[in-house]
SETISE-441733 format. One line per 5 residues: for each residue x, y, z of C-alpha. Coordinates in steps of 0.1 Angstrom, whole numbers, plus 2048, in hexadecimal, padded with zeros to 3 digits. Example, Ala and Ser with C-alpha at 12.3 -4.5 7.8 and 13.67 -1.06 7.14 Angstrom:
# SETISE-441733
87B/7D3/84E; 889/7F5/847
***
This chain:
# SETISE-441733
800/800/800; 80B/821/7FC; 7FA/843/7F6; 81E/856/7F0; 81E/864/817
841/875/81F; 84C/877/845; 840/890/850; 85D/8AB/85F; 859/8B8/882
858/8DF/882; 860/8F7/89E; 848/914/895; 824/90F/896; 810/910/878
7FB/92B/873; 7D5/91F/86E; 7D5/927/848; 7F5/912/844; 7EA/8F8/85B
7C8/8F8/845; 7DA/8F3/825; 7F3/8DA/833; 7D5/8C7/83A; 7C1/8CB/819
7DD/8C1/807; 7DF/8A2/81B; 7B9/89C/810; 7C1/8A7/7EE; 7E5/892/7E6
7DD/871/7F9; 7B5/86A/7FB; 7AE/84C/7F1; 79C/85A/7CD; 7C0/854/7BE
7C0/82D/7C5; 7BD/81A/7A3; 79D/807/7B4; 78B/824/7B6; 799/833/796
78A/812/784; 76B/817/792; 767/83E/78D; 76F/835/766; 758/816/766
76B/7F7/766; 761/7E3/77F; 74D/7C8/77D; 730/7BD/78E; 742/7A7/7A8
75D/7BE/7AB; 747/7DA/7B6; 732/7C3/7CD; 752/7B9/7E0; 758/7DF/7E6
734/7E6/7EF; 739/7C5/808; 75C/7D5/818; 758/7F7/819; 734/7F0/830
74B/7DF/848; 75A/802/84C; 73D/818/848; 72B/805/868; 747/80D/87D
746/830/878; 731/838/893; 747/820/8A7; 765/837/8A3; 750/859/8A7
742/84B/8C4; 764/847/8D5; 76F/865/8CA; 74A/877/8DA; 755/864/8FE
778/87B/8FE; 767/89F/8F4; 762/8B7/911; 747/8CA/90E; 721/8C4/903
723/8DA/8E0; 73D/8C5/8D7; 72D/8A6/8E2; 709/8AC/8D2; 721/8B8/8B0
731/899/8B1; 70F/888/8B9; 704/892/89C; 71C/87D/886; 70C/85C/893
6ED/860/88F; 6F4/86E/86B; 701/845/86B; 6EA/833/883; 6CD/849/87C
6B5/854/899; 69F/834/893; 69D/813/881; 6A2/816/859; 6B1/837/859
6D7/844/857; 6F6/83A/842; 6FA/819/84A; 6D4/813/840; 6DB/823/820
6FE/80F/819; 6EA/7EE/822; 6D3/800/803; 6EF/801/7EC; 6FA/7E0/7F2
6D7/7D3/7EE; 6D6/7E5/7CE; 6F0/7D6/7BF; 6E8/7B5/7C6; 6F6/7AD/7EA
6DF/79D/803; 6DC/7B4/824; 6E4/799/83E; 702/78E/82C; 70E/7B4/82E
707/7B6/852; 715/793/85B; 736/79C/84A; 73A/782/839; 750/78F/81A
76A/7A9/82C; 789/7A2/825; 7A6/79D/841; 7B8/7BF/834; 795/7D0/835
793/7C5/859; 7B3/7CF/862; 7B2/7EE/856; 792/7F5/864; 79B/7EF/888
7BF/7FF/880; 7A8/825/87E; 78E/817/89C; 7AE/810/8B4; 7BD/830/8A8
799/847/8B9; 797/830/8D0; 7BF/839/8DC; 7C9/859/8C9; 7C5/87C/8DB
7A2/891/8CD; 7B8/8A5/8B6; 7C6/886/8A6; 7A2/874/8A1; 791/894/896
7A9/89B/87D; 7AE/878/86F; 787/880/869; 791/89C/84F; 790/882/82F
771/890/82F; 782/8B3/820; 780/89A/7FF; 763/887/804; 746/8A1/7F3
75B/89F/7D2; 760/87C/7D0; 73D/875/7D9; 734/88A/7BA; 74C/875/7A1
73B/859/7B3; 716/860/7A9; 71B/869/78A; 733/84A/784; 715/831/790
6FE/843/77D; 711/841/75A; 723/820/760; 710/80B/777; 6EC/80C/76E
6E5/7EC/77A; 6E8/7F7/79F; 6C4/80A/7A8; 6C2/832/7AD; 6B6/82B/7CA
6D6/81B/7D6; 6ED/839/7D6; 6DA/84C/7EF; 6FC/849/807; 70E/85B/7EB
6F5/878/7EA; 6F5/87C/80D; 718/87C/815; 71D/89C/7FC; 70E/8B5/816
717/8A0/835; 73A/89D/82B; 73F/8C3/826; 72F/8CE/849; 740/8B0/859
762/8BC/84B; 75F/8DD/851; 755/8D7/878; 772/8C4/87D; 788/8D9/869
77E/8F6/883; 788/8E1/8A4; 7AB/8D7/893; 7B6/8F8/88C; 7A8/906/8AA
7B8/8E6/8C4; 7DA/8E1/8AC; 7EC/8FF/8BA; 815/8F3/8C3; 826/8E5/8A3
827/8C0/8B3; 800/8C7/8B4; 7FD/8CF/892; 813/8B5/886; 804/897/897
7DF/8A8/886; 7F1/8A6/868; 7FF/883/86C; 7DB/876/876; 7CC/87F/856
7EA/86C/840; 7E4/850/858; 7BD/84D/84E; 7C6/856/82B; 7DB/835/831
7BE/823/842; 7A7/82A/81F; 7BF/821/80A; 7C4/7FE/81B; 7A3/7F7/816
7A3/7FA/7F3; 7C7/7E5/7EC; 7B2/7C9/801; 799/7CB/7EB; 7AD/7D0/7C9
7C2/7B5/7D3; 7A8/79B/7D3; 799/7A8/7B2; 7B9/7A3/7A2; 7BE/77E/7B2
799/77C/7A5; 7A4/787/784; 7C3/774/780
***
């Protein structure tokens, strides 16, 4: 695996907040996982049924522990606003009640292409990379500072674009999956601009001594990392597939 990450170099001055801010966009920019050949195949329409349902299959097993991780990062914030902010984040996965949220609608998606719901939620399917890397970025909220976690968050700085090349991707080259299907995409546009911007907020206002703003820095290559894992598993087996 490797997303072309340098070391990053300890610095002595602090950052100011623009520089921090671009520091960190370009992280999102240069090393999100939109650049892995997987995803580049599928953007440009050449994956194949199975191959797409085996990426439906893993990438559920991290969608449903989102919540997982923002709830561990919700038990180490201080204050109530934060905590009802942060709230908010699960629910947009859980939902408030049964049949609502993103993991509802990814169980849509998968059942729109084909995949049978309890299958999905049994895990049967996800790959041992998929589940490594998984609990690699769980174990990293559950053990990291709130600066760290938070800002290992701030892949979603790419997300709204991505879910853009996404829909219309589906919708020219995979017409086979139902409409209804990419309802997670469509959602994840707004939500992944207000989450971003949130969390953007707290790292450059909590990120204030240069070993601050460094470890900030090095949490977002580290879940650029965690992304791009989860696509060599799952390129990896389409190529053993394949071969």
């Amino acid at each position: 695996m490797t997303t072309g990450t340098t070391p990053l170099t300890e610095h002595t001055d602090p950052w100011s907040p623009a520089d921090l801010e671009g520091r960190l966009r370009d992280v999102a920019r240069d090393h999100y996982h939109d650049r892995h050949p997987f995803n580049i195949r599928m953007h440009n329409g050449d994956l194949r049924p199975g191959e797409l349902r085996r990426w439906i299959t893993n990438r559920f097993h991290y969608q449903r522990h989102i919540p997982v991780k923002d709830a561990l990062i919700l038990a180490q914030l201080d204050s109530p606003p934060l905590r009802r902010m942060w709230m908010r984040r699960i629910e947009d996965h859980d939902g408030r009640q049964e049949g609502q949220g993103g993991i509802e609608r990814w169980l849509r998606l998968g059942e729109a292409a084909g995949l049978d719901r309890g299958t999905l939620l049994d895990g049967q399917g996800v790959l041992p990379g998929v589940r490594l890397a998984v609990e690699g970025y769980v174990n990293f909220c559950r053990l990291r500072t709130p600066l760290e976690a938070v800002a290992a968050s701030l892949t979603e700085l790419a997300a709204p674009d991505i879910m853009r090349t996404r829909i219309d991707a589906f919708e020219r080259h995979y017409r086979w999956i139902e409409p209804d299907g990419l309802a997670y995409f469509r959602s994840r546009v707004h939500q992944g601009r207000r989450d971003s911007s949130e969390a953007l907020g707290l790292v450059l206002e909590w990120a204030r001594t240069p070993a601050e703003q460094e470890r900030a820095v090095a949490a977002l290559v580290f879940k650029c990392d965690v992304l791009w894992a989860l696509l060599d598993a799952v390129n990896t087996a389409g190529e053993r597939e394949r071969g």
